[in-house]
PDB file of N, CA, C and O in Angstrom:
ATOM      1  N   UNK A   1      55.098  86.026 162.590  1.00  0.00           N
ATOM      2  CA  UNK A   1      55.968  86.454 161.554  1.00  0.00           C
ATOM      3  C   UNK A   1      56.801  85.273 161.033  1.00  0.00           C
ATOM      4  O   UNK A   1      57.124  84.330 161.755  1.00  0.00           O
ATOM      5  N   UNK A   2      57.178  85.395 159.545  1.00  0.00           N
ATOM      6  CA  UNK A   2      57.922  84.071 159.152  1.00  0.00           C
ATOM      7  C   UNK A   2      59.527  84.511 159.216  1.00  0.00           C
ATOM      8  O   UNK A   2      60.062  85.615 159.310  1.00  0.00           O
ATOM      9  N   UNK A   3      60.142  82.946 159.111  1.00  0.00           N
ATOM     10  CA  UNK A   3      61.291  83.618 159.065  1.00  0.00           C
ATOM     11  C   UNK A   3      61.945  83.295 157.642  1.00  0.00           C
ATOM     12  O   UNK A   3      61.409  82.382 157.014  1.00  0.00           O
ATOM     13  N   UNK A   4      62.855  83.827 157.161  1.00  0.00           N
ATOM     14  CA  UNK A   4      63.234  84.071 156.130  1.00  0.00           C
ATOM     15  C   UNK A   4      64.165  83.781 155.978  1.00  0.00           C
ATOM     16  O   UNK A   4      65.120  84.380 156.472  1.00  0.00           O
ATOM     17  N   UNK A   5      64.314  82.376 154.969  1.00  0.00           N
ATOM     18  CA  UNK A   5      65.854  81.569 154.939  1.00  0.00           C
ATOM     19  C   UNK A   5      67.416  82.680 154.538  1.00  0.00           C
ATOM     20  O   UNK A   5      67.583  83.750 153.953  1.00  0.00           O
ATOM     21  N   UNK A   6      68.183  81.817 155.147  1.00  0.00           N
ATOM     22  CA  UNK A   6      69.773  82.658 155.171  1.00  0.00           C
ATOM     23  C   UNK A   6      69.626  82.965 154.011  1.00  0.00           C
ATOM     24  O   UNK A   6      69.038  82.273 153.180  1.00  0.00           O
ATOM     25  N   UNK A   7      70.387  84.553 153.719  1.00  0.00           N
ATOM     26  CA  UNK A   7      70.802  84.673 152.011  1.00  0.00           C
ATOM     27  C   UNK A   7      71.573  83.519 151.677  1.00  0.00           C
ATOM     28  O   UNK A   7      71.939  82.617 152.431  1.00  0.00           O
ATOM     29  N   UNK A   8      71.821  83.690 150.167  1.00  0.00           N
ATOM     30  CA  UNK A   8      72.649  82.832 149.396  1.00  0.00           C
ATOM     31  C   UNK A   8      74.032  83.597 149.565  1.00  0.00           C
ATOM     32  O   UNK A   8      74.201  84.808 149.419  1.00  0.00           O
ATOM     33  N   UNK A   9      75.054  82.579 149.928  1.00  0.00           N
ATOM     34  CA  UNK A   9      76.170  83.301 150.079  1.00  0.00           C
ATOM     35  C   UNK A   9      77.180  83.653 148.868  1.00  0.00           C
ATOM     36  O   UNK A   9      78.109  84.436 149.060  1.00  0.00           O
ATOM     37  N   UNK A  10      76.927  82.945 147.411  1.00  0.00           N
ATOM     38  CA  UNK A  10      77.303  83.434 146.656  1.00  0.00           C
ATOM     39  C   UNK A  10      78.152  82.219 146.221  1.00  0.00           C
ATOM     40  O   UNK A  10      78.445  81.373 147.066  1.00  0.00           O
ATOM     41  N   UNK A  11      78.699  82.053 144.506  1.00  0.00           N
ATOM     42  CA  UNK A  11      79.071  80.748 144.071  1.00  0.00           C
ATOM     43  C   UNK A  11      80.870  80.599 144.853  1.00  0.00           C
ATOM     44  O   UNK A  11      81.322  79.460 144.972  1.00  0.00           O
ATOM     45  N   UNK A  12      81.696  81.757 145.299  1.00  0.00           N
ATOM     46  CA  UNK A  12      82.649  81.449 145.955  1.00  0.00           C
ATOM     47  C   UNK A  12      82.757  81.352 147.271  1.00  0.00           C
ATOM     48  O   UNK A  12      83.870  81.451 147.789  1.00  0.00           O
ATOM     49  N   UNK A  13      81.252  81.073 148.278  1.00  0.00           N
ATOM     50  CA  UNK A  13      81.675  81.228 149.279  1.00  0.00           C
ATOM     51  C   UNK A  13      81.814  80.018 149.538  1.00  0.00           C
ATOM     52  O   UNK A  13      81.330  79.278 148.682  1.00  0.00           O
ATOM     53  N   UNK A  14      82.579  79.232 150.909  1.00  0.00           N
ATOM     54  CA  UNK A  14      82.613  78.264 150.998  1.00  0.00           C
ATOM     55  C   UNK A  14      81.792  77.958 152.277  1.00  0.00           C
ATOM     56  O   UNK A  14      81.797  78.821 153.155  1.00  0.00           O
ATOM     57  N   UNK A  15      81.137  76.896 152.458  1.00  0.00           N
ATOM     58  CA  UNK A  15      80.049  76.695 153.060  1.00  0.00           C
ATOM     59  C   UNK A  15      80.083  75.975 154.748  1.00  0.00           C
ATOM     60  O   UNK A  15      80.509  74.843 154.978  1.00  0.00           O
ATOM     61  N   UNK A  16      79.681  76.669 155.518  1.00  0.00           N
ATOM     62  CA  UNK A  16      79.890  76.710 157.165  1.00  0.00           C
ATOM     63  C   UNK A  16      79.774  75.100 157.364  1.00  0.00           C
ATOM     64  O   UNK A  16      78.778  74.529 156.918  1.00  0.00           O
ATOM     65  N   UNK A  17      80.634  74.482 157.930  1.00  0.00           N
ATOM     66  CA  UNK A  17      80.121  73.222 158.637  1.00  0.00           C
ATOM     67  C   UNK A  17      80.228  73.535 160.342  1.00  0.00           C
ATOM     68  O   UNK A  17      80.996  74.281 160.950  1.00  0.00           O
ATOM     69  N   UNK A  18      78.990  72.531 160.895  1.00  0.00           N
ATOM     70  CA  UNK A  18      78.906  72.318 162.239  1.00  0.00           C
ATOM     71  C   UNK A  18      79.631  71.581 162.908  1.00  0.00           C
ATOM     72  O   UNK A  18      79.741  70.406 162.557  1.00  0.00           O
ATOM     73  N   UNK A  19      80.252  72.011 163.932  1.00  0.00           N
ATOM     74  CA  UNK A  19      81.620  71.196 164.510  1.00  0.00           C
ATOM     75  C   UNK A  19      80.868  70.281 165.330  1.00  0.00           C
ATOM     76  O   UNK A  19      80.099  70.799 166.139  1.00  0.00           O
ATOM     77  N   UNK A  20      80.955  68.668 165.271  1.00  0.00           N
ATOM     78  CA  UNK A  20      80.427  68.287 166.255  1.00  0.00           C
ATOM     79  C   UNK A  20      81.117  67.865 167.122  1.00  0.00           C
ATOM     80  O   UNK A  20      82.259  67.738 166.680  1.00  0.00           O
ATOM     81  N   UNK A  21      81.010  67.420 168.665  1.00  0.00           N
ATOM     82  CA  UNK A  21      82.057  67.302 169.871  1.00  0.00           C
ATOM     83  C   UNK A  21      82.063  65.787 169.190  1.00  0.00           C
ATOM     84  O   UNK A  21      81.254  65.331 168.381  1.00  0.00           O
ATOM     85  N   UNK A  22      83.458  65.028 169.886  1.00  0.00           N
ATOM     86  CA  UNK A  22      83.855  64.113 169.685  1.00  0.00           C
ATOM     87  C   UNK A  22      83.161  62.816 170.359  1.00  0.00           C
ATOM     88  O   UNK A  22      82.606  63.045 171.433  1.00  0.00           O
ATOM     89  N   UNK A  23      83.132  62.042 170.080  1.00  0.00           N
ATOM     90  CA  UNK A  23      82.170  61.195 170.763  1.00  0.00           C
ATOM     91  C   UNK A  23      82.447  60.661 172.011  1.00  0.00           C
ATOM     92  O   UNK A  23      83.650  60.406 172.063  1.00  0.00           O
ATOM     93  N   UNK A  24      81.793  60.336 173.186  1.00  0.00           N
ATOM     94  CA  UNK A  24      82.471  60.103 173.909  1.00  0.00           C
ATOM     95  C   UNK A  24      82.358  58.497 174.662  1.00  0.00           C
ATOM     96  O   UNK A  24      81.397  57.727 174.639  1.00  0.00           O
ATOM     97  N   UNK A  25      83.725  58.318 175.331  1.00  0.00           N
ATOM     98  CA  UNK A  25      84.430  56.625 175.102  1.00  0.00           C
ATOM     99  C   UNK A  25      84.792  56.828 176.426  1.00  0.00           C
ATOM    100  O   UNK A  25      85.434  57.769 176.892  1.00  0.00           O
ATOM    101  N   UNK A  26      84.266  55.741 177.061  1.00  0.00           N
ATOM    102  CA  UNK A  26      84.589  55.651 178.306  1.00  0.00           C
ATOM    103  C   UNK A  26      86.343  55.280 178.615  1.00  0.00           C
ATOM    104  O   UNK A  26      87.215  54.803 177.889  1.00  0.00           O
ATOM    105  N   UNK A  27      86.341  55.596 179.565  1.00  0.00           N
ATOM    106  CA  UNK A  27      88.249  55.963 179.672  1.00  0.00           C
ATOM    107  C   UNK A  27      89.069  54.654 179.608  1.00  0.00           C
ATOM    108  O   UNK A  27      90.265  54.508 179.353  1.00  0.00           O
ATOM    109  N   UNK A  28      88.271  53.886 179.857  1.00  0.00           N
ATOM    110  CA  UNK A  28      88.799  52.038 179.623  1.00  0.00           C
ATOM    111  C   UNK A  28      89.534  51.960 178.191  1.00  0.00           C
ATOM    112  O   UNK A  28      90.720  51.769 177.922  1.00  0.00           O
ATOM    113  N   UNK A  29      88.217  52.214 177.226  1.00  0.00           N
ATOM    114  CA  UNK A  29      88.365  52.197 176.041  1.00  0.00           C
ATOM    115  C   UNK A  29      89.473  53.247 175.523  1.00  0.00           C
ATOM    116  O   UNK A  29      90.216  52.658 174.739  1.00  0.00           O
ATOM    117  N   UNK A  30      89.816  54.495 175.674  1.00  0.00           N
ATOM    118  CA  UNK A  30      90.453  55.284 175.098  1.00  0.00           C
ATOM    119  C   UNK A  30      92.067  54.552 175.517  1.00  0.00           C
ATOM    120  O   UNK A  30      92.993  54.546 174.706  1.00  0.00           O
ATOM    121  N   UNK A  31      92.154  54.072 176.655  1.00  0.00           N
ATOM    122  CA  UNK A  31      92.996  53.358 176.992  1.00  0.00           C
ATOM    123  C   UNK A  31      93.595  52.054 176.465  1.00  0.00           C
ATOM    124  O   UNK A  31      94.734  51.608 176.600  1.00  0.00           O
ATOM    125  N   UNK A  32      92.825  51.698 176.006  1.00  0.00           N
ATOM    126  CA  UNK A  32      93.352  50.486 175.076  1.00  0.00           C
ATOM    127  C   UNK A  32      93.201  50.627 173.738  1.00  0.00           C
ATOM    128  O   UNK A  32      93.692  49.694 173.103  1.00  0.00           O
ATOM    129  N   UNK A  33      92.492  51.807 172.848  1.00  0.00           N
ATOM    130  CA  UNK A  33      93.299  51.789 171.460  1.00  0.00           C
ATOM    131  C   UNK A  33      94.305  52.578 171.454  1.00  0.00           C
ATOM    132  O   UNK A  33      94.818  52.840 170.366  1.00  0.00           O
ATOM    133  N   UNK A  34      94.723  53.029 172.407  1.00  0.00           N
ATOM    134  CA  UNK A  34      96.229  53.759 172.306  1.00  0.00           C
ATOM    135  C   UNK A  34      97.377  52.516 172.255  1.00  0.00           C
ATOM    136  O   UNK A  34      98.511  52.740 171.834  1.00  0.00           O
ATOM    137  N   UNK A  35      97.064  51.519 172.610  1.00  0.00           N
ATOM    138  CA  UNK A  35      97.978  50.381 172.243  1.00  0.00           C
ATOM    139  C   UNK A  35      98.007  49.770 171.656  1.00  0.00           C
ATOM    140  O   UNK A  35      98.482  48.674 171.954  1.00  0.00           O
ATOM    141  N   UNK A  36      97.344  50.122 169.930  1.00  0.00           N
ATOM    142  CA  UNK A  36      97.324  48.999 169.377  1.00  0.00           C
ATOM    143  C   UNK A  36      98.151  48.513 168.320  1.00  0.00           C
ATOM    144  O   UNK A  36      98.182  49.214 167.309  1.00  0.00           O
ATOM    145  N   UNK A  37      99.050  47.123 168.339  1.00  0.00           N
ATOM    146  CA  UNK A  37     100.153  47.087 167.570  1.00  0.00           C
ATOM    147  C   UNK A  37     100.105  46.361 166.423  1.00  0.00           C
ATOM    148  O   UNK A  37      99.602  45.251 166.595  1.00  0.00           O
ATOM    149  N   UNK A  38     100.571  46.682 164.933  1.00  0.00           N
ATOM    150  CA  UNK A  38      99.814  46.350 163.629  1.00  0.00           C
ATOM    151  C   UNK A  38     101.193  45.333 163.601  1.00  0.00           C
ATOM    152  O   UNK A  38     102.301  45.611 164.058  1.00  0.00           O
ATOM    153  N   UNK A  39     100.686  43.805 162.780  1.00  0.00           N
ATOM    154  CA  UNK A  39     101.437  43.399 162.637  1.00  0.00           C
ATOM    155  C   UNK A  39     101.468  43.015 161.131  1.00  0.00           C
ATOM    156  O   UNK A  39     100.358  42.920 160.609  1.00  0.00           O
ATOM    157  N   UNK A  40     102.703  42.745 160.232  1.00  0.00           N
ATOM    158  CA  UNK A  40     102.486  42.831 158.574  1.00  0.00           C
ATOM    159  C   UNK A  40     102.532  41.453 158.365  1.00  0.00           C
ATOM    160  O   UNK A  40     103.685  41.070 158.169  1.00  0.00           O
ATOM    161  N   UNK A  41     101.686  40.565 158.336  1.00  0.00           N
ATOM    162  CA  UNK A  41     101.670  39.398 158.003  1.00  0.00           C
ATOM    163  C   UNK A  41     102.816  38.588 156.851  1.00  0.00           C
ATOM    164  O   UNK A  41     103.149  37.402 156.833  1.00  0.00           O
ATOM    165  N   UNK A  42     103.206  39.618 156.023  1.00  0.00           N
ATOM    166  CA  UNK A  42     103.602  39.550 155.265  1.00  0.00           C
ATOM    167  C   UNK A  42     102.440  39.667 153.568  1.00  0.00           C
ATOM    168  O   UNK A  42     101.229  39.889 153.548  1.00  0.00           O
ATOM    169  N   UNK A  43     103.223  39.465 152.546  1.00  0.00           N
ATOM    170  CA  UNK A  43     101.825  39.860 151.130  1.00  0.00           C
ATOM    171  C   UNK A  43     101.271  38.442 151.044  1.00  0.00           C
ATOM    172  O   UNK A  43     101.944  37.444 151.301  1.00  0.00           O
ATOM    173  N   UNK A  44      99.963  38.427 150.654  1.00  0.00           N
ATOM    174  CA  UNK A  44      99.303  37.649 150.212  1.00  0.00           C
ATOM    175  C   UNK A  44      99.927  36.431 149.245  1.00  0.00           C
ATOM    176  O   UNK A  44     100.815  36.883 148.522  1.00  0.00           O
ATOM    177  N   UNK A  45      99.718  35.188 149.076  1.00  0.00           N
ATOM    178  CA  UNK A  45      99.753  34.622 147.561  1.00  0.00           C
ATOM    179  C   UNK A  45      99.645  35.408 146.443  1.00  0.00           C
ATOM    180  O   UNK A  45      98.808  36.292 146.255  1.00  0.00           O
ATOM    181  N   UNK A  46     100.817  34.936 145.460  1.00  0.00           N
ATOM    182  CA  UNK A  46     100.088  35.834 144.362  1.00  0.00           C
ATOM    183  C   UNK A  46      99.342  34.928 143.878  1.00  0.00           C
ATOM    184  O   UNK A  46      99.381  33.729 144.153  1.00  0.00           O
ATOM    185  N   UNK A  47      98.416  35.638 142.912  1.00  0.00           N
ATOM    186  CA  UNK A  47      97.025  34.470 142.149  1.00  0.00           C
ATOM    187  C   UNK A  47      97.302  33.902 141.260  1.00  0.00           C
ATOM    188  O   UNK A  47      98.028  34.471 140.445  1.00  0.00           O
ATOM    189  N   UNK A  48      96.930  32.741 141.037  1.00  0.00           N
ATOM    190  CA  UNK A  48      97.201  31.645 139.887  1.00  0.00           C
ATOM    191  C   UNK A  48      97.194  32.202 138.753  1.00  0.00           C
ATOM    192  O   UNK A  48      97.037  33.385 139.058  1.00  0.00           O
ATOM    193  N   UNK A  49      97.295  32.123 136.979  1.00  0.00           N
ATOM    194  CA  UNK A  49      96.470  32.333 136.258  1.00  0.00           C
ATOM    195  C   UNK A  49      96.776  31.400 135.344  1.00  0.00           C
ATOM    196  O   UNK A  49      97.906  31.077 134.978  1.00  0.00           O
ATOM    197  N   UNK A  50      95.957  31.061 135.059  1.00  0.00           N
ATOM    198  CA  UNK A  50      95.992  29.505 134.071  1.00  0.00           C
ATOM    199  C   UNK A  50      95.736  30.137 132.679  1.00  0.00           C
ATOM    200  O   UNK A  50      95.102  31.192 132.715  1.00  0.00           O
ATOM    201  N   UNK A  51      96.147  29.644 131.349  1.00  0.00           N
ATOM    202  CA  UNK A  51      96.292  30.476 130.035  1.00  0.00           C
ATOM    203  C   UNK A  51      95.521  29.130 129.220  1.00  0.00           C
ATOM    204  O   UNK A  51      96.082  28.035 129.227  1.00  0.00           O
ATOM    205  N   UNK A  52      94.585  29.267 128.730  1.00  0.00           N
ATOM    206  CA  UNK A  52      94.039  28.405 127.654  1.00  0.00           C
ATOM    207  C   UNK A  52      93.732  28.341 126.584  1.00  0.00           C
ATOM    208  O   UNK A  52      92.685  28.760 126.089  1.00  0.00           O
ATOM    209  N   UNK A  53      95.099  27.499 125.779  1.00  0.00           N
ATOM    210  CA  UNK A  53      95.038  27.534 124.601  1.00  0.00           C
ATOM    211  C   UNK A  53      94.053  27.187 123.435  1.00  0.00           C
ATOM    212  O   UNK A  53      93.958  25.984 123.194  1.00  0.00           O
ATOM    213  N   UNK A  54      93.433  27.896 122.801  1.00  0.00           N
ATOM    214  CA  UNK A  54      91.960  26.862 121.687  1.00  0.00           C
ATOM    215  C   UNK A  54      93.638  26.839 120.669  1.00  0.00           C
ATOM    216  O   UNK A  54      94.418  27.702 120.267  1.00  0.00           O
ATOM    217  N   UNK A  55      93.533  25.015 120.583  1.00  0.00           N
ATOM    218  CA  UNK A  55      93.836  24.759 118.979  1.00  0.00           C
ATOM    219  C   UNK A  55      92.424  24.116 118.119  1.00  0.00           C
ATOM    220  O   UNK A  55      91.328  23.659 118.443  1.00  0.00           O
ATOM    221  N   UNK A  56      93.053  24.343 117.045  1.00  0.00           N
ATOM    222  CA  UNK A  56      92.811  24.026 115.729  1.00  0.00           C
ATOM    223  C   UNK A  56      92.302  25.104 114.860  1.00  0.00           C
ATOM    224  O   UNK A  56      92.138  26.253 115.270  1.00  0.00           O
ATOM    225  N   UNK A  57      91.963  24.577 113.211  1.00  0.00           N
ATOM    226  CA  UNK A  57      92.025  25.268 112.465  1.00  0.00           C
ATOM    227  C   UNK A  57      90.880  25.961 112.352  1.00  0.00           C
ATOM    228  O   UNK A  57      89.796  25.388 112.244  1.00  0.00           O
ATOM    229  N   UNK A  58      91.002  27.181 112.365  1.00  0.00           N
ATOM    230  CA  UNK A  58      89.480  28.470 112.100  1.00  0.00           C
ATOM    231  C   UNK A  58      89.313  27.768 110.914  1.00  0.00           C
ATOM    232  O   UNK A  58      90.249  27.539 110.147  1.00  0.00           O
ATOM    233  N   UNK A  59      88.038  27.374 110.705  1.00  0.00           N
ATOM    234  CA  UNK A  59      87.592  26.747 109.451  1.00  0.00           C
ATOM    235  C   UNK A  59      86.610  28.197 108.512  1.00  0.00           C
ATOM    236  O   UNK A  59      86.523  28.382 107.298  1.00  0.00           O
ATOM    237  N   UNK A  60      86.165  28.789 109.358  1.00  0.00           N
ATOM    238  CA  UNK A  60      85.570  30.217 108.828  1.00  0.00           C
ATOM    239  C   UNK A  60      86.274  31.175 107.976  1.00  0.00           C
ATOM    240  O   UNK A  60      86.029  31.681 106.881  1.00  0.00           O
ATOM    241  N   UNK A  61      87.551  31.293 109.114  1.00  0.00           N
ATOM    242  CA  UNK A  61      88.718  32.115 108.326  1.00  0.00           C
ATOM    243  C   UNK A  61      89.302  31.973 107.625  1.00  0.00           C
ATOM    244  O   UNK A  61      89.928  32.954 107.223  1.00  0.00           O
ATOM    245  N   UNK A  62      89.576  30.315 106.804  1.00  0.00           N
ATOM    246  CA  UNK A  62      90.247  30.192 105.862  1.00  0.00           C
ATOM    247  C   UNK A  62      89.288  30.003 105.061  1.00  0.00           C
ATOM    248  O   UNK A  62      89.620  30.098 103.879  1.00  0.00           O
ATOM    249  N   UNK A  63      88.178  29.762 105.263  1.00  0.00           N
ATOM    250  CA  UNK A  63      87.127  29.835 103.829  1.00  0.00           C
ATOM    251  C   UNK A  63      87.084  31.022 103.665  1.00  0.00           C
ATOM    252  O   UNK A  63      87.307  31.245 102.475  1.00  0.00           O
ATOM    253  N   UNK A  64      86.880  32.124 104.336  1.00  0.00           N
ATOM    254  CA  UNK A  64      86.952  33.504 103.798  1.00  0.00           C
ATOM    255  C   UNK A  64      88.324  33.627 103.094  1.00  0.00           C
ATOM    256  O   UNK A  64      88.385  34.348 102.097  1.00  0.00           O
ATOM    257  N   UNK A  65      88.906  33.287 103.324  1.00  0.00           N
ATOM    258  CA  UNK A  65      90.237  33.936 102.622  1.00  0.00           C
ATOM    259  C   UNK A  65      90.681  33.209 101.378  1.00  0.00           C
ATOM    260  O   UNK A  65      91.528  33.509 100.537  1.00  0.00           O
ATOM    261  N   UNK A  66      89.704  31.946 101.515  1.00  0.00           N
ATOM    262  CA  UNK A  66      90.124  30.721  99.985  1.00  0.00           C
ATOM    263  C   UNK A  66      88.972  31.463  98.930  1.00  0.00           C
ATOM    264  O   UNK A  66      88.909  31.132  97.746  1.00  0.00           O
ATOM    265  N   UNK A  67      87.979  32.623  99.595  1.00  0.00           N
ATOM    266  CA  UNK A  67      87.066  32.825  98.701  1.00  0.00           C
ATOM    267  C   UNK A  67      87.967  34.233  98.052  1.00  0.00           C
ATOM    268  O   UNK A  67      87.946  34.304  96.823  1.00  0.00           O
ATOM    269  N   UNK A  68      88.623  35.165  98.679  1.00  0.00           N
ATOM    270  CA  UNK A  68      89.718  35.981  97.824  1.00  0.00           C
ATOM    271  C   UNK A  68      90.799  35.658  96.887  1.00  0.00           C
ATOM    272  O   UNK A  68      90.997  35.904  95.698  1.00  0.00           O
ATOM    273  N   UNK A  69      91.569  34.896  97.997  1.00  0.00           N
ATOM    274  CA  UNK A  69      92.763  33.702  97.343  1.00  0.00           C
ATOM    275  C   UNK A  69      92.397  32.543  97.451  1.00  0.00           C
ATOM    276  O   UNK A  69      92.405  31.931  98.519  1.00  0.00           O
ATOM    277  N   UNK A  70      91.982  32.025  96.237  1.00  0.00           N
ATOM    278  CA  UNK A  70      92.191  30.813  95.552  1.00  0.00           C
ATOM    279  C   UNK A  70      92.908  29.460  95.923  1.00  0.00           C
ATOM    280  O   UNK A  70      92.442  28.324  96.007  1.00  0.00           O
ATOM    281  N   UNK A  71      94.439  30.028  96.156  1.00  0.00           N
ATOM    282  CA  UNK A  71      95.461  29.293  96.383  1.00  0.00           C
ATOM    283  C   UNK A  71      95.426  28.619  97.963  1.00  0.00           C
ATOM    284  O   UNK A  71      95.690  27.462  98.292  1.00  0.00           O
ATOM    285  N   UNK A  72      95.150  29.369  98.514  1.00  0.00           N
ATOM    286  CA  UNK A  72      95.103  29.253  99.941  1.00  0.00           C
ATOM    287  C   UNK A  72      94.148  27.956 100.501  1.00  0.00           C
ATOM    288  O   UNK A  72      94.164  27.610 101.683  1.00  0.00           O
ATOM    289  N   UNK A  73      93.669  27.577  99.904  1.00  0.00           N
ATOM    290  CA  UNK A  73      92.972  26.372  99.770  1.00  0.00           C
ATOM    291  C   UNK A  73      93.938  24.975 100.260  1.00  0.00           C
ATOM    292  O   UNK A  73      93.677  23.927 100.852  1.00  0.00           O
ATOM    293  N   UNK A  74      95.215  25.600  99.652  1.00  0.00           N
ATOM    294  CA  UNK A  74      96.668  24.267  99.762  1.00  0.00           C
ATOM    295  C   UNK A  74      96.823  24.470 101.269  1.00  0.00           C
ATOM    296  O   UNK A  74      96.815  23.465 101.980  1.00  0.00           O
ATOM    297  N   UNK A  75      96.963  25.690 101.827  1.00  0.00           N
ATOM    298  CA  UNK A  75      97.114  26.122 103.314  1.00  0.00           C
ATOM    299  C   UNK A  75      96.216  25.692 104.191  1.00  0.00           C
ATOM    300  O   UNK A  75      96.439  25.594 105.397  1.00  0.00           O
ATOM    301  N   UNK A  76      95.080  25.392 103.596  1.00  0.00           N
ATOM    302  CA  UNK A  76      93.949  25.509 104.516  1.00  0.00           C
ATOM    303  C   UNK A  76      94.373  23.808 104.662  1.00  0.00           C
ATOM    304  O   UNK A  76      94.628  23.241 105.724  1.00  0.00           O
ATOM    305  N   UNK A  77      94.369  23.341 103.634  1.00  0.00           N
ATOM    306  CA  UNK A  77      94.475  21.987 103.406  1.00  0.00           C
ATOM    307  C   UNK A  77      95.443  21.042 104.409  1.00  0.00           C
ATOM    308  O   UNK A  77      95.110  19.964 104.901  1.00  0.00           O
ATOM    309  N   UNK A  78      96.763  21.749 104.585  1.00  0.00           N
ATOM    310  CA  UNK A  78      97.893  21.416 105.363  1.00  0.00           C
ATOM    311  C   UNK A  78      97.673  21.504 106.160  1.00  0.00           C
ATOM    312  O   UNK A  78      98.128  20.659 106.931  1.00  0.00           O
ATOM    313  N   UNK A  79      96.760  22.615 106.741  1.00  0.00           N
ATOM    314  CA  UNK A  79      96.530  22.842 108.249  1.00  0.00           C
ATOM    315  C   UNK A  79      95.658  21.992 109.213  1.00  0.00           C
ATOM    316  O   UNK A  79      95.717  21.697 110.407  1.00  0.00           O
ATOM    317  N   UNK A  80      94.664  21.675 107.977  1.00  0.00           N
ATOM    318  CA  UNK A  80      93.875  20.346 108.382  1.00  0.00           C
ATOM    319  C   UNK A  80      94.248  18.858 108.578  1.00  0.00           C
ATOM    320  O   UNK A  80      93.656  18.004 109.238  1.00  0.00           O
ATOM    321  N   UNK A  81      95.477  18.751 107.777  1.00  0.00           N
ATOM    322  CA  UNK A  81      96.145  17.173 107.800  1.00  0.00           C
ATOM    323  C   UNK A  81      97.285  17.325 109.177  1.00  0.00           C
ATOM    324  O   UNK A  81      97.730  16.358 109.796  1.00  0.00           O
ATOM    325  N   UNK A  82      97.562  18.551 109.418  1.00  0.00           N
ATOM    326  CA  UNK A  82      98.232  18.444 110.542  1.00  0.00           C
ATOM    327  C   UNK A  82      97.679  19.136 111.798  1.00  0.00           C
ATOM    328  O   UNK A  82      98.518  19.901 112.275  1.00  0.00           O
ATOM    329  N   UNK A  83      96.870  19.111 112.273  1.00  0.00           N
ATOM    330  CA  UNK A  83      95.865  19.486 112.927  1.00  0.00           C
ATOM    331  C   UNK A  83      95.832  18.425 114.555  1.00  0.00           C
ATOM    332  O   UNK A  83      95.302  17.318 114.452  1.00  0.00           O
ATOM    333  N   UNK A  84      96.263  18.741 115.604  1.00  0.00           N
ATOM    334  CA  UNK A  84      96.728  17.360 116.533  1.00  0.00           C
ATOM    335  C   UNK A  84      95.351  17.304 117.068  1.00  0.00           C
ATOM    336  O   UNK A  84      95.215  16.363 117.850  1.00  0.00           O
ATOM    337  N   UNK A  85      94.221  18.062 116.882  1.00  0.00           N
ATOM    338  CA  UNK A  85      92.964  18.108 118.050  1.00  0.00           C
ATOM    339  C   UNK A  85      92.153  17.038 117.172  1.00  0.00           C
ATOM    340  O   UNK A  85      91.050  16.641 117.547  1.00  0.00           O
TER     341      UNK A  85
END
């Protein structure tokens, strides 16, 4: 004869777990993590962060914008004569 899996217990039931025994640690061992003492080193370093600047002049962006405004050409111009890179 077969056997015939458990009913479905339904979408609120909540589902049986198997208790398993605790593992077992020879008595030495249970004996010495009961003593174990945490010490706080204190916090870590904080982390560097280095910031890197790109100079000079977007040469893209002011041609786009000398192709709307005209004028801007004088800007673009200044920016290039004073330009330290």
């Amino acid at each position: 004869m077969q056997q015939q899996p458990p009913p479905y217990p339904g979408p609120g039931a909540v589902p049986q777990q198997q208790a398993y025994p605790p593992p077992m640690m020879p008595m030495q061992q249970q004996q010495q993590s009961t003593n174990v003492v945490v010490v706080n080193a204190g916090a870590p370093a904080p982390a560097t962060t280095v910031v890197v600047h790109k100079r000079g002049v977007n040469h893209c962006l002011h041609f786009c914008i000398t192709l709307f405004f005209f004028p801007w050409v004088i800007v673009w111009i200044i920016l290039c004569i004073t330009d330290d890179s």
